[in-house]
DRENTOR-62784 format. One record per atom (N, C-alpha, C, O): residue in one letter; residue number from 1; x negated, y negated, z negated. Coordinates in steps of 0.02 Angstrom, whole numbers. Example, Ala and Ser with C-alpha at 12.3 -4.5 7.8 and 13.67 -1.06 7.14 Angstrom:
<nuros>
+-----+-----+--------+--------+--------+
| res |   n |      x |      y |      z |
+-----+-----+--------+--------+--------+
|   A |   1 |   -660 |    284 |   -390 |
|   A |   1 |   -615 |    225 |   -390 |
|   A |   1 |   -660 |    165 |   -390 |
|   A |   1 |   -712 |    166 |   -423 |
|   S |   2 |   -642 |    112 |   -354 |
|   S |   2 |   -684 |     53 |   -357 |
|   S |   2 |   -645 |     -2 |   -394 |
|   S |   2 |   -670 |    -57 |   -402 |
+-----+-----+--------+--------+--------+
</nuros>
This chain:
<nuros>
+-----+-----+--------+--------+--------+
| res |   n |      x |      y |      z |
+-----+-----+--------+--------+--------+
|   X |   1 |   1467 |   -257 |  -2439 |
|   X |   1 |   1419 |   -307 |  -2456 |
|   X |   1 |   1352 |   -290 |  -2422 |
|   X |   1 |   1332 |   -232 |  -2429 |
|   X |   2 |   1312 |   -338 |  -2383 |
|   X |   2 |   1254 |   -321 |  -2350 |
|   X |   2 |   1208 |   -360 |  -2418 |
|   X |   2 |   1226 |   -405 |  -2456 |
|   X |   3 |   1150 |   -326 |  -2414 |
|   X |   3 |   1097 |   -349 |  -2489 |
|   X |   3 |   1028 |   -345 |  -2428 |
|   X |   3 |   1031 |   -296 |  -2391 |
|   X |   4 |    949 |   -410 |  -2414 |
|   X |   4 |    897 |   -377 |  -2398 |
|   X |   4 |    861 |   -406 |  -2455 |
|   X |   4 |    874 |   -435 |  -2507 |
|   X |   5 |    820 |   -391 |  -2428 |
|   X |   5 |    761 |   -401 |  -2464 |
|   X |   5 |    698 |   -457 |  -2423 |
|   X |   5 |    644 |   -436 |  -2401 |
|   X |   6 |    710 |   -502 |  -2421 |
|   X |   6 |    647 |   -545 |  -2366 |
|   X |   6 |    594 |   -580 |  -2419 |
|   X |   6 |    605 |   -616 |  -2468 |
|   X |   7 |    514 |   -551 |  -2383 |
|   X |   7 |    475 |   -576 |  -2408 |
|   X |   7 |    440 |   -656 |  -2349 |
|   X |   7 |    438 |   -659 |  -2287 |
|   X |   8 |    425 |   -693 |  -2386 |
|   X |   8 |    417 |   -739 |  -2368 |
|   X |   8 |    332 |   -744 |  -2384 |
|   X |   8 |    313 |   -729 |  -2441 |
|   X |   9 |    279 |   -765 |  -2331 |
|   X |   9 |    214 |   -747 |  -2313 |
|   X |   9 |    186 |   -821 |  -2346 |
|   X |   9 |    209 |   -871 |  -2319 |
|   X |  10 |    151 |   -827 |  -2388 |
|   X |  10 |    146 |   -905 |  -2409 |
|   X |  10 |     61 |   -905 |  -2396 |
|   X |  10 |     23 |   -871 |  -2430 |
|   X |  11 |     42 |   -943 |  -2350 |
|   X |  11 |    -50 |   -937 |  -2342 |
|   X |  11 |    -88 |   -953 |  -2381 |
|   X |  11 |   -142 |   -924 |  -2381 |
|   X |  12 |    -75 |  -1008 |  -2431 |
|   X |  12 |   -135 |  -1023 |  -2477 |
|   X |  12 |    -92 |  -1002 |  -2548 |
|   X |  12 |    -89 |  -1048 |  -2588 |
|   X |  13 |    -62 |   -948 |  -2566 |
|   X |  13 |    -31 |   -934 |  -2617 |
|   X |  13 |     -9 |   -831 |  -2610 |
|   X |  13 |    -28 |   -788 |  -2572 |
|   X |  14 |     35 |   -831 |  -2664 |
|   X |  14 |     56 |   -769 |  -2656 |
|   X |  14 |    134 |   -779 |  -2618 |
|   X |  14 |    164 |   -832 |  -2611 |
|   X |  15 |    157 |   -706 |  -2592 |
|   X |  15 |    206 |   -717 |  -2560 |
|   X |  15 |    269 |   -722 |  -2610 |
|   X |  15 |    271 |   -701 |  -2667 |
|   X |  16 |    317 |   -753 |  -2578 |
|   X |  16 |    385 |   -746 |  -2633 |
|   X |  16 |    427 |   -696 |  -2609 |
|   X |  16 |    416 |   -679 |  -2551 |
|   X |  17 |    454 |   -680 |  -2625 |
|   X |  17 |    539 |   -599 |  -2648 |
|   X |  17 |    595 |   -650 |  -2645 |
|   X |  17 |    613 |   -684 |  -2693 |
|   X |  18 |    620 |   -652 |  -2586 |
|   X |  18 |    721 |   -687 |  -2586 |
|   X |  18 |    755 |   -612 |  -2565 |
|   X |  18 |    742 |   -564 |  -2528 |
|   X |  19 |    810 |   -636 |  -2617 |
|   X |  19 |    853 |   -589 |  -2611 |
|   X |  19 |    921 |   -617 |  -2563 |
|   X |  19 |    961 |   -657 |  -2587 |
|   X |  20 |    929 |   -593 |  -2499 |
|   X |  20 |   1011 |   -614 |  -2461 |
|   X |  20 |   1045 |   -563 |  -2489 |
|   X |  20 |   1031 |   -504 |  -2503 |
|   X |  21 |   1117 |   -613 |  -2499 |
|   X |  21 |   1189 |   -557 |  -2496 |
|   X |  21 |   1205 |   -590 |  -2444 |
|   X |  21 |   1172 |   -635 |  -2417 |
|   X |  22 |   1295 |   -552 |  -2414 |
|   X |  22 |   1345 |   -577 |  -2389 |
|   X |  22 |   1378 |   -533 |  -2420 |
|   X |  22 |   1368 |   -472 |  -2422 |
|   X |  23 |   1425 |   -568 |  -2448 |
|   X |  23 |   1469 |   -535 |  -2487 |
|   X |  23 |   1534 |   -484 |  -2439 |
|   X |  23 |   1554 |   -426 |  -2443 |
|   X |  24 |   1548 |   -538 |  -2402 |
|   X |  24 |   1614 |   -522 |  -2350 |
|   X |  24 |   1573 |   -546 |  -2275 |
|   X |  24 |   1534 |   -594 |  -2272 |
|   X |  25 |   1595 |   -495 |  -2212 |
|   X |  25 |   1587 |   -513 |  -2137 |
|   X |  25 |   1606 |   -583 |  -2126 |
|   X |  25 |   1665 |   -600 |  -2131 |
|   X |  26 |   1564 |   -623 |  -2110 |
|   X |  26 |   1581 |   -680 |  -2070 |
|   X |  26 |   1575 |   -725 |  -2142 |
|   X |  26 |   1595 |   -779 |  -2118 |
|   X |  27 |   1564 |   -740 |  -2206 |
|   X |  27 |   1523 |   -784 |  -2243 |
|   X |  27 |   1473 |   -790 |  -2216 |
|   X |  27 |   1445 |   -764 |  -2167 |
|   X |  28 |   1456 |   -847 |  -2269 |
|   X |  28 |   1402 |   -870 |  -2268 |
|   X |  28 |   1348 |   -820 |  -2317 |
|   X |  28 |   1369 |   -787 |  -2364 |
|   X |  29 |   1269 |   -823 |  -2294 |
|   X |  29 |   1245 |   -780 |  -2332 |
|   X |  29 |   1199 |   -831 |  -2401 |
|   X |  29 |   1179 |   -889 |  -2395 |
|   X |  30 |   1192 |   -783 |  -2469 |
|   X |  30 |   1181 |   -822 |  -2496 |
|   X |  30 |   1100 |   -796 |  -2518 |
|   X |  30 |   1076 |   -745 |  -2495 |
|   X |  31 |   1075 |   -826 |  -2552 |
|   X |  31 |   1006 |   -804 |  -2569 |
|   X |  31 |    971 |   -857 |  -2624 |
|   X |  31 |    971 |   -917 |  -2637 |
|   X |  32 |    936 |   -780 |  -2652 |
|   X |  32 |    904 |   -796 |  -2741 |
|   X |  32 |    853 |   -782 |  -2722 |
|   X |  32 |    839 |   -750 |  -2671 |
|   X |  33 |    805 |   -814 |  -2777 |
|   X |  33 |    753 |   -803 |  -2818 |
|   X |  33 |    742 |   -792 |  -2869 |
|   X |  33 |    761 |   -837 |  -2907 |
|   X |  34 |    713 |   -739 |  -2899 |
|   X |  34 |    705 |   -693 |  -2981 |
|   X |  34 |    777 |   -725 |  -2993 |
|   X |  34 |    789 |   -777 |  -3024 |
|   X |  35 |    805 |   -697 |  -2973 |
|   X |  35 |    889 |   -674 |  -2990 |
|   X |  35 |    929 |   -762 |  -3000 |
|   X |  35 |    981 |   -772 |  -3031 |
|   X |  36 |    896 |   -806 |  -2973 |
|   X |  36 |    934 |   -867 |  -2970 |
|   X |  36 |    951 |   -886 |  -2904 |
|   X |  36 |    909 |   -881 |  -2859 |
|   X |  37 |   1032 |   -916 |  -2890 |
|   X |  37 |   1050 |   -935 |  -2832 |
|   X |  37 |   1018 |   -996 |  -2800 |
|   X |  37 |   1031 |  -1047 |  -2832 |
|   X |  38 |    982 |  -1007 |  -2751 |
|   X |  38 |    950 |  -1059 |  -2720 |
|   X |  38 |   1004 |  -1095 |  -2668 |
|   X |  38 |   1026 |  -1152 |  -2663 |
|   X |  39 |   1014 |  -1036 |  -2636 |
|   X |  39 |   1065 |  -1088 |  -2593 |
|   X |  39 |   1125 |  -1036 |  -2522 |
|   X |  39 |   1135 |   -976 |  -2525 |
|   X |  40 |   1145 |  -1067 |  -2485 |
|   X |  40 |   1163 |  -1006 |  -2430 |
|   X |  40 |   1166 |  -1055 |  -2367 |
|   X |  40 |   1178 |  -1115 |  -2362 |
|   X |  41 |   1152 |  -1003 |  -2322 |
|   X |  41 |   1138 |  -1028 |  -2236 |
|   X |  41 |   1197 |   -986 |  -2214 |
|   X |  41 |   1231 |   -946 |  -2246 |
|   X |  42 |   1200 |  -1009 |  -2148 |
|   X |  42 |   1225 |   -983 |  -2089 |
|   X |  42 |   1193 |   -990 |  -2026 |
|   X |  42 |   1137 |  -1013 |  -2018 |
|   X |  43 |   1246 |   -959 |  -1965 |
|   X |  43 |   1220 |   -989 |  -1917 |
|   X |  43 |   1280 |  -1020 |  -1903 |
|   X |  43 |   1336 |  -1001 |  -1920 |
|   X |  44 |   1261 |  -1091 |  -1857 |
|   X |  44 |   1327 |  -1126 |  -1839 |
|   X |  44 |   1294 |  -1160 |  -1757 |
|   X |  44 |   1244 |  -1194 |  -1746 |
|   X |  45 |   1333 |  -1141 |  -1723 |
|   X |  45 |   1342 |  -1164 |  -1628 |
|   X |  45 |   1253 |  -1151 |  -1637 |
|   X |  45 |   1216 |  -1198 |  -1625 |
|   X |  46 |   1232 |  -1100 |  -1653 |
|   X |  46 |   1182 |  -1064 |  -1640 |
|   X |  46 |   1129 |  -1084 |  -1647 |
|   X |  46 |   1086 |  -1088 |  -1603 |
|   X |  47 |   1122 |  -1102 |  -1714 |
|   X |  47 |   1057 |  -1140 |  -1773 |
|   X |  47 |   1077 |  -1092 |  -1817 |
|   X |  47 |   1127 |  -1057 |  -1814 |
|   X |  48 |   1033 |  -1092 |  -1861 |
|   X |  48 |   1027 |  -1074 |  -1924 |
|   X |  48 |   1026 |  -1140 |  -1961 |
|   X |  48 |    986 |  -1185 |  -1946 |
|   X |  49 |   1100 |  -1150 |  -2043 |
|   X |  49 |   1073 |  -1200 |  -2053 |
|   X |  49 |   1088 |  -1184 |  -2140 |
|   X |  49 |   1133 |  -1148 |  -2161 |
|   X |  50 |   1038 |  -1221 |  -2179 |
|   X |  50 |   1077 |  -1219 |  -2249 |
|   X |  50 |   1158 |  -1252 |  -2245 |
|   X |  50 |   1182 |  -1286 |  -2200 |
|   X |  51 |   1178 |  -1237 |  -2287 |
|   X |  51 |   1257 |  -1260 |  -2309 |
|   X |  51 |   1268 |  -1280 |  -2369 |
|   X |  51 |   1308 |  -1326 |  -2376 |
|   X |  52 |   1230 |  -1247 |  -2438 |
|   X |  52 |   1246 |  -1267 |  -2489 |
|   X |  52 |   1178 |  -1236 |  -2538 |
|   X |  52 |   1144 |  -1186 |  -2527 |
|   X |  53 |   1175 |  -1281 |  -2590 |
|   X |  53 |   1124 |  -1262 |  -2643 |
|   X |  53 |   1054 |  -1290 |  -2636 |
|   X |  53 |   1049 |  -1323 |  -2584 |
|   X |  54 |    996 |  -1288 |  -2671 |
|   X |  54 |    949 |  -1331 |  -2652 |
|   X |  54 |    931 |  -1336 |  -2590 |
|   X |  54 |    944 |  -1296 |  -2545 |
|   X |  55 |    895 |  -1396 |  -2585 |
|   X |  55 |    866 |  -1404 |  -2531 |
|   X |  55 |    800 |  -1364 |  -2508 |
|   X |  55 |    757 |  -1376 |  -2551 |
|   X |  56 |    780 |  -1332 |  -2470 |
|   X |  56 |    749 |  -1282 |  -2441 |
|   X |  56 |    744 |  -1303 |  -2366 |
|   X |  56 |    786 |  -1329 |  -2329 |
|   X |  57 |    654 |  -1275 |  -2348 |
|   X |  57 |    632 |  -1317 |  -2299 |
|   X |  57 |    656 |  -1281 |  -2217 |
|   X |  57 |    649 |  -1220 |  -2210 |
|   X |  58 |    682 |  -1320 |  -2164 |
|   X |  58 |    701 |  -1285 |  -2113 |
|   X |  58 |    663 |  -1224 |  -2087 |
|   X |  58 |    693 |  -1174 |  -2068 |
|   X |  59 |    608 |  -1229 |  -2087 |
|   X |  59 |    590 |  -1184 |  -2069 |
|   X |  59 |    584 |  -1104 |  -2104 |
|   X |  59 |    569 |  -1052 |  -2074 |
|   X |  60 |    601 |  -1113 |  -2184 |
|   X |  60 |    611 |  -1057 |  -2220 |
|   X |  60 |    666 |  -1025 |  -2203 |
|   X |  60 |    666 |   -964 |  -2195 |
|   X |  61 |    737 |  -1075 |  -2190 |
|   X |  61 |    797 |  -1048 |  -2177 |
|   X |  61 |    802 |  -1014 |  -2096 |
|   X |  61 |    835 |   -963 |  -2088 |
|   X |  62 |    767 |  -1046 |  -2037 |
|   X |  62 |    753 |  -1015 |  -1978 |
|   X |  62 |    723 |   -942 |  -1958 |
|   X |  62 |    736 |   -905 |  -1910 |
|   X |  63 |    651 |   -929 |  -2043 |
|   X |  63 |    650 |   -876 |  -2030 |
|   X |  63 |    676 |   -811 |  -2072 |
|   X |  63 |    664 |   -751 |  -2064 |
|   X |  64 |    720 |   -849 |  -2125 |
|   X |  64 |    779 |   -813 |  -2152 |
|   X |  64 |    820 |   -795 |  -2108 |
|   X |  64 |    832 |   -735 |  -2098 |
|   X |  65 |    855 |   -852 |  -2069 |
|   X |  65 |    908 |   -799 |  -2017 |
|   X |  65 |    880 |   -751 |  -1967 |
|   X |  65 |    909 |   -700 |  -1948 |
|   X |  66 |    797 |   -780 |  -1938 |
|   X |  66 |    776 |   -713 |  -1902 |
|   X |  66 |    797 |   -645 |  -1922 |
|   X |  66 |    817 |   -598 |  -1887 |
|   X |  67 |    783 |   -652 |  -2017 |
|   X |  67 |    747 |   -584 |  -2040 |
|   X |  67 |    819 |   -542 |  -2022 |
|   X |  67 |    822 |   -487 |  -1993 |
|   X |  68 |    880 |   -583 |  -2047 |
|   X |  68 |    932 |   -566 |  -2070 |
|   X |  68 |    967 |   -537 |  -1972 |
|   X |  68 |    999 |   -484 |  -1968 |
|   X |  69 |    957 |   -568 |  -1923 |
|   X |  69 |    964 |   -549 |  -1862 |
|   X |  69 |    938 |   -475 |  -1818 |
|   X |  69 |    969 |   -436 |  -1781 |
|   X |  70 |    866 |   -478 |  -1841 |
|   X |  70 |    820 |   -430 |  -1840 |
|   X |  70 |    845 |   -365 |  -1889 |
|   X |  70 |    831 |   -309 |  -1866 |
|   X |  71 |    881 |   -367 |  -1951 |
|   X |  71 |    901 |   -318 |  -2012 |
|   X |  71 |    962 |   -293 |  -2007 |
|   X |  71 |    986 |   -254 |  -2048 |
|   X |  72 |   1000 |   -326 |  -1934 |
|   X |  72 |   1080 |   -320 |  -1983 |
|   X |  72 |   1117 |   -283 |  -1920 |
|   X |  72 |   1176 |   -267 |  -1924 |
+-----+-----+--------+--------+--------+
</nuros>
């Protein structure tokens, strides 16, 4: 199981704490907030994209898969 930790930089606020898993190689990864599931991304023909769970803004999930590219 891969677990990070990505903080997310918010400018007129405080930052938020998401937590990624992947449970198994080659899932999809999933990711919380204060211990609730929001949603899970991938990458697919070489985007980063949500797949399932709320809706969450592209550009959060773009620099979720950075972090997760950059970490892994």
């Amino acid at each position: 199981m891969l677990k990070l930790n990505f903080k997310l930089k918010h400018p007129m606020s405080t930052d938020y704490h998401y937590q990624i898993f992947q449970v198994k190689h080659g899932e999809p990864y999933q990711f919380f907030f204060n211990d609730n599931r929001i949603g899970s991304i991938e990458k697919i023909d070489g985007k980063w994209e949500q797949t399932g769970g709320r809706q969450t803004l592209d550009s959060i999930v773009e620099d979720m898969g950075k972090f997760i590219e950059e970490n892994t």
